[in-house]
N, C-alpha and C positions, 0 to 999 in steps of 0.2 A: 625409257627404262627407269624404271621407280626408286629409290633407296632400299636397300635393306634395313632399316630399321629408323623411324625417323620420333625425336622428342620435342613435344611444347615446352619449353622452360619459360614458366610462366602461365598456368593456363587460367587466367582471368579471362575476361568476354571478349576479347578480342583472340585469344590464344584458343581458348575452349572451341571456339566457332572454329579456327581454322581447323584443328586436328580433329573436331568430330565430322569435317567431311572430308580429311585426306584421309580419313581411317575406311572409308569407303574401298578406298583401294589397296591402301597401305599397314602397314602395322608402325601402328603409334599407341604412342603412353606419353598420357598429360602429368606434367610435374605441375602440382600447384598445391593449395594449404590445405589443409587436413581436414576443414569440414566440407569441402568443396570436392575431395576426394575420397569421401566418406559415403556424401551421395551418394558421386556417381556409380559408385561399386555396389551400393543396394539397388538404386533404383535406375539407372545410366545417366545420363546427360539432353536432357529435354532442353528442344531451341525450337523457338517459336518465333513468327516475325512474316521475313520473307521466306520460311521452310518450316516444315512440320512435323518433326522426327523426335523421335527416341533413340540417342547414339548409345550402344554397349562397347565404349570403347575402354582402354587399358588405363588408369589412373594411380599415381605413385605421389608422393611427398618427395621423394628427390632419383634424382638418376646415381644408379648404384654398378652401373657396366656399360661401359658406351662399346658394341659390335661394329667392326669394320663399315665403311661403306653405308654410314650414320649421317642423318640428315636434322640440324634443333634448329627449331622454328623459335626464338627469343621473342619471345613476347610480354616480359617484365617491363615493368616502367622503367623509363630511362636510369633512373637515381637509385634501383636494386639492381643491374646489371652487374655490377661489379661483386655485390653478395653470390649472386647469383653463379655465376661463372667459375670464383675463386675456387667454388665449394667442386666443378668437375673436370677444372681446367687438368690434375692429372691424370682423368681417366682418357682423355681427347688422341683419337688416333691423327695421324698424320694425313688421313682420306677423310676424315673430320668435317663435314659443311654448314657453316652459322650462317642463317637470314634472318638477319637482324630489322623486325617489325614494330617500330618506335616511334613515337613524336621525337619530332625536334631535331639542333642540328648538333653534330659531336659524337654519335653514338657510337659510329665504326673506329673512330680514332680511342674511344674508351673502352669497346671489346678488345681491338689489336695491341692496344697498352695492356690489357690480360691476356689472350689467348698467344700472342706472338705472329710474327708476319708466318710461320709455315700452316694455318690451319686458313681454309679459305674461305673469309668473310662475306658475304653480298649482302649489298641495303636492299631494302623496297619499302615500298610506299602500301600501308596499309587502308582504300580508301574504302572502307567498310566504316559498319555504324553496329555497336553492340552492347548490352547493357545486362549487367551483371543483377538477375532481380533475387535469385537467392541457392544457397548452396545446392547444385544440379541442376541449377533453368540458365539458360540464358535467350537472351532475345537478337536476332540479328538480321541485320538490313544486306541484303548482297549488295557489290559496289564490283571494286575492279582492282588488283593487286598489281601493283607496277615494281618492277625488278632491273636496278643497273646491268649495265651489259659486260659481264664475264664470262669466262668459258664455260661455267658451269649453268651459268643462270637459265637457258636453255631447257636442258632438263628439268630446273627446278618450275618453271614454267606449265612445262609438261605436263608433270604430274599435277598442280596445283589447277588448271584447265579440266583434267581430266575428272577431278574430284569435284567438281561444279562452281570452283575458283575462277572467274574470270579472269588473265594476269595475259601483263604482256612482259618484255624489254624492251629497256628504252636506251636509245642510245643519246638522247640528252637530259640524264636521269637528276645533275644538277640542277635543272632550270623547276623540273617538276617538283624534286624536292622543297625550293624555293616557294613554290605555287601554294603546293600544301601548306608551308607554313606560316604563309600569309594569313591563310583559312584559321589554321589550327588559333595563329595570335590574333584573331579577330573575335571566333565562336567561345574558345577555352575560359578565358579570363572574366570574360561581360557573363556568361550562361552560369559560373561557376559563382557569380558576385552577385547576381539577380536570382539564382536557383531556376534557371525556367528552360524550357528546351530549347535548342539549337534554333528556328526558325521563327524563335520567339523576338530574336534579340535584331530582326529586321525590319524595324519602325523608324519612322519619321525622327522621333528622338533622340533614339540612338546614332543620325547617320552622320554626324560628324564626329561621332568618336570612331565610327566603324573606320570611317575613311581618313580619318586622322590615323593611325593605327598603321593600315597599308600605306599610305606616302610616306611614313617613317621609315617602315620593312624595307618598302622600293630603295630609299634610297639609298639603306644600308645595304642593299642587297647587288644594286650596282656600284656601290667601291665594291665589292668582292667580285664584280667580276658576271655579275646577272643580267639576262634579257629580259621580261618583263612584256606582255601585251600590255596596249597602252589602252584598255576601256579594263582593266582587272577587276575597277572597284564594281560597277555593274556584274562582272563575271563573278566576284563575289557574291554576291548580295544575291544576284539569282541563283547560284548555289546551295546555297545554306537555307533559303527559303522553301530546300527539297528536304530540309533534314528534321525531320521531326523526333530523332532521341536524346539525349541526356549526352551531352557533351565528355569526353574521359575525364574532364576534371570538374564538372560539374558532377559527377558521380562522386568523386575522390571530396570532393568538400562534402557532401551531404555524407560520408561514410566518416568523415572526419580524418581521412586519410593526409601522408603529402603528396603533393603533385609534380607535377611535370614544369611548373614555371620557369627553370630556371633552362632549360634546355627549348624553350617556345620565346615568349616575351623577354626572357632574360638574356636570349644570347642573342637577340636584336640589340639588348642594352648594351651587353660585354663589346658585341661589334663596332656598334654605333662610336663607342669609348675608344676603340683602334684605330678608326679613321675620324677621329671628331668631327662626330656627327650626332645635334643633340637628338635625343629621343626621348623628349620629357610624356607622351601618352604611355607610351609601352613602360618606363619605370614606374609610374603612379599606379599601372597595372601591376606589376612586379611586386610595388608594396603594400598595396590593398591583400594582393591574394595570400602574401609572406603573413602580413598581419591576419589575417583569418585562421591560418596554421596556427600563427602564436599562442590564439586564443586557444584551441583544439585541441 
């Protein structure tokens, strides 16, 4: 059973991709900036990649009436969620459902510090690849959409399935969160510092920093409480050697934007600092990428 009415807050390339094929089935409106919803309202929303379409789907600058039985897809970067939210937190009904589609780790505890424990949050793991190439195109790689296991998450499942979303629930959605982020601190930082795509940064040169990198994460990852395969770094590295787009924050440096570091690299550091545990690669990332912003 679908939502009555479902919003992208957020519709950059990762957001735009999802609502222009849940719009297949559903009625959606992309909230995102003004020349990105300028296009699409001349000429729709062109995604090119692994799909071929012109979406004529509904785009707005900001949500102005949230209807009962509302479904937002959050797809802002980590560090505008909080802009973000403030601005509909009192339109939000009580049957209100946020999937929150983010890098990094914190996100759910910094929506529920805005929205409050009654509106019903679920994380997922966005394992897509999409690249914002200019107002009304985007580019995008299908993957697979993984969703903690709530009572809702089910249906959200459903419909995102049905819309050509591949998604499941996972009922050990910690460990996978984890997984991702190992990736994300590995691809994010190097691709964003080098400027080059994702499966660029899997050389001979680079493979002690890669893997320098992951035994940090690992080990901050089990004081908190993580399982871990024990060949990850290989599972890396063959991973990422399938990814040939532009990394989210390799995109975000070349726009001169900020990024995601402090919610990736940075809360391996924050962690690392609660159970003293050093993490001198992942800081030196932290302020390579800090210092790049500075300059910008």
């Amino acid at each position: 059973m679908s939502f009555h009415k479902i919003f992208v807050l957020g519709a950059g390339a990762i957001g735009s991709s999802y609502g222009a094929l849940v719009s297949r089935k559903s009625d959606v409106t992309l909230i995102g900036r003004n020349s990105h919803v300028k296009a699409i309202k001349t000429k729709g929303l062109e995604i090119s990649g692994d799909i071929q379409e012109r979406f004529f789907v509904k785009a707005e600058t900001k949500i102005r009436e949230i209807p009962s039985d509302t479904l937002i897809l959050l797809a802002t970067k980590a560090h505008d969620s909080a802009q973000a939210l403030t601005q509909v937190t009192s339109l939000l009904k009580n049957d209100t459902v946020i999937v929150i589609l983010q890098n990094g780790l914190g996100n759910k505890e910094l929506v529920r510090g805005i929205v409050g424990d009654k509106i019903v949050t679920v994380c997922g793991l966005a394992m897509i690849g999409a690249e914002f190439s200019e107002p009304g195109k985007i580019t995008f790689w299908n993957g697979e959409t993984i969703l903690e296991q709530t009572e809702t998450s089910m249906r959200i499942a459903e419909l995102l399935n049905e819309s050509g979303l591949k998604t499941r629930v996972s009922h050990r959605f910690e460990s996978e969160l984890w997984n991702k982020l190992v990736v994300n601190c590995v691809v994010n930082p190097l691709t964003a510092i080098l400027r080059v795509r994702d499966n660029e940064i899997v050389v001979d040169t680079l493979k002690w920093v890669r893997h320098g990198i992951i035994d940090e994460c690992v080990t901050v990852g089990k004081a908190e409480g993580i399982c871990f395969e024990p060949d990850l770094k290989d599972a890396v590295d063959k991973k990422v050697l399938q990814y040939t787009n532009f990394s989210s924050m390799c995109q975000d440096i070349m726009k001169e934007k900020r990024t995601e570091i402090d919610f990736l690299n940075g809360k391996i550091v924050e962690l690392g600092r609660k159970h003293h545990i050093s993490t001198p690669i992942n800081e030196i990332l932290v302020s390579l990428i800090k210092s790049v912003e500075a300059k910008q």
